[in-house]
N, C-alpha and C positions, 0 to 999 in steps of 0.2 A: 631788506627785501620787501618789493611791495603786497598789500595781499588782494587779491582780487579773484574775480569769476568771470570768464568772459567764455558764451556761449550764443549760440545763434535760438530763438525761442520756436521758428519753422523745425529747423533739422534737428535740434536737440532735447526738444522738450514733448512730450508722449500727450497727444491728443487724446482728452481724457472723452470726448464727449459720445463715442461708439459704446465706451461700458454702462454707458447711460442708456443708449437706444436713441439718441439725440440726433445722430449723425446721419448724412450730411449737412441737417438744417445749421446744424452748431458746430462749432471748432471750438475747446476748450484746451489750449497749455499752459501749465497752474508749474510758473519756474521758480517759487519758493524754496523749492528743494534741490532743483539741478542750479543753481547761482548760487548756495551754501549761503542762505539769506537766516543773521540771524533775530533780526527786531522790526521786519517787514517782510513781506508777500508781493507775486508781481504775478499777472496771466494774462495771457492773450485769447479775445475773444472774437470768432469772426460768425458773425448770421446774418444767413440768406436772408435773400430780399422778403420783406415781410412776413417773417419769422415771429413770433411773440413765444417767449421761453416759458416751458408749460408750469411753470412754477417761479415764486417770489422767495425772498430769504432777507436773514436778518442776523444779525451778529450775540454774541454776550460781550464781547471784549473789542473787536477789532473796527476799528474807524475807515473807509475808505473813498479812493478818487478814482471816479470812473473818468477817461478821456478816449471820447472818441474822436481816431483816426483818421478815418473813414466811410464815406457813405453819410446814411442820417440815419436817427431814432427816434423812439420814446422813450420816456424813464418814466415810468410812475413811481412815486414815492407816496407811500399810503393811502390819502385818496387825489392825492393830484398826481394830473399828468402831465411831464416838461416836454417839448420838442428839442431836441437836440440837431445841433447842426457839428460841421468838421470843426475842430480843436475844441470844441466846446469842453469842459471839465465841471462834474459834478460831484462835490463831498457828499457823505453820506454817514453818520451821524449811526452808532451800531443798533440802536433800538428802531432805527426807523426802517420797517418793510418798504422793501425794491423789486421792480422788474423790470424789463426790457423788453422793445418789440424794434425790429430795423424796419426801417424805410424800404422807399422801391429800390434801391440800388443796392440792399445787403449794410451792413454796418461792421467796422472792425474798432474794438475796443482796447485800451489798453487799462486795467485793473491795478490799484495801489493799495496794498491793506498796511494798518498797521495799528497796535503791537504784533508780531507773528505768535501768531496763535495754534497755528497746527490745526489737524482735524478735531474738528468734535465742535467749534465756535459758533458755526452758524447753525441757524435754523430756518429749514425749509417749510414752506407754507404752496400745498400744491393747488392748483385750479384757483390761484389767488384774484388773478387780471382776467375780469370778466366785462363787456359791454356792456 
C-alpha cells in the first residue's frame, strides 16, 4: 500500500498569521504537520501588495527554499537585498538572517525547509529591515 498525504493547503491547513496580529497583510499555512512530513517542512505564504514582514528570522538547524509563485518581492539576506521576480527560487543557508517585503501586486510564496525541525529552530529578530 502506498503511503502518502494528500491535502489542499487553502482549505486544510489553519492560517496561522491572525494569532500573530499579522492578518490580513499576511497569510501564513505552515503544512509540516497536516502532510505528516517527517525530514521536511512546507508553508504557504501570501502578502499584500507592499507588505514588508515586521520581523526577520534565522534558523539553528533547518536549510530553506523560498519560491515565489506569485506577484514580485524582496528578500533581504543580511545586509543585501535581492529582487525577486515569479519562479524565482532562493536557498537560504540556516545562519543567514532573512526577510521579505512584496511588490505592488502582493506576493505568494511557497516555503521548503529542511531537516524538520519542529518549533523552537528559528530565531526571530524583530524590527530587523529598516531603510
Amino acid at each position: 500500500m502506498a503511503d502518502y498525504t494528500h491535502i489542499n493547503l487553502k482549505e486544510d491547513v489553519d492560517d496561522q498569521a491572525p494569532n500573530f496580529g499579522l492578518s490580513p497583510n499576511l497569510e501564513t499555512r505552515m503544512a509540516r504537520v497536516p502532510l505528516e512530513m517527517e525530514n521536511a517542512g512546507l508553508t504557504y505564504l501570501r502578502m499584500a501588495p507592499g507588505f514588508r514582514l515586521p520581523f526577520a528570522h534565522k534558523h539553528k538547524n533547518q536549510e530553506e527554499v523560498y519560491v515565489l509563485v506569485s506577484g514580485s518581492a524582496r528578500i533581504k539576506l543580511e545586509d543585501e537585498v535581492r529582487d525577486m521576480k515569479q519562479w524565482d527560487a532562493v536557498r537560504v543557508h540556516r545562519d543567514t538572517v532573512r526577510g521579505f517585503e512584496a511588490g505592488d501586486e502582493g506576493a505568494e510564496f511557497i516555503a521548503i525547509g529542511a531537516p524538520n525541525t519542529g518549533p523552537g529552530d528559528a530565531e526571530v529578530i524583530q524590527d530587523w529591515w529598516r531603510d
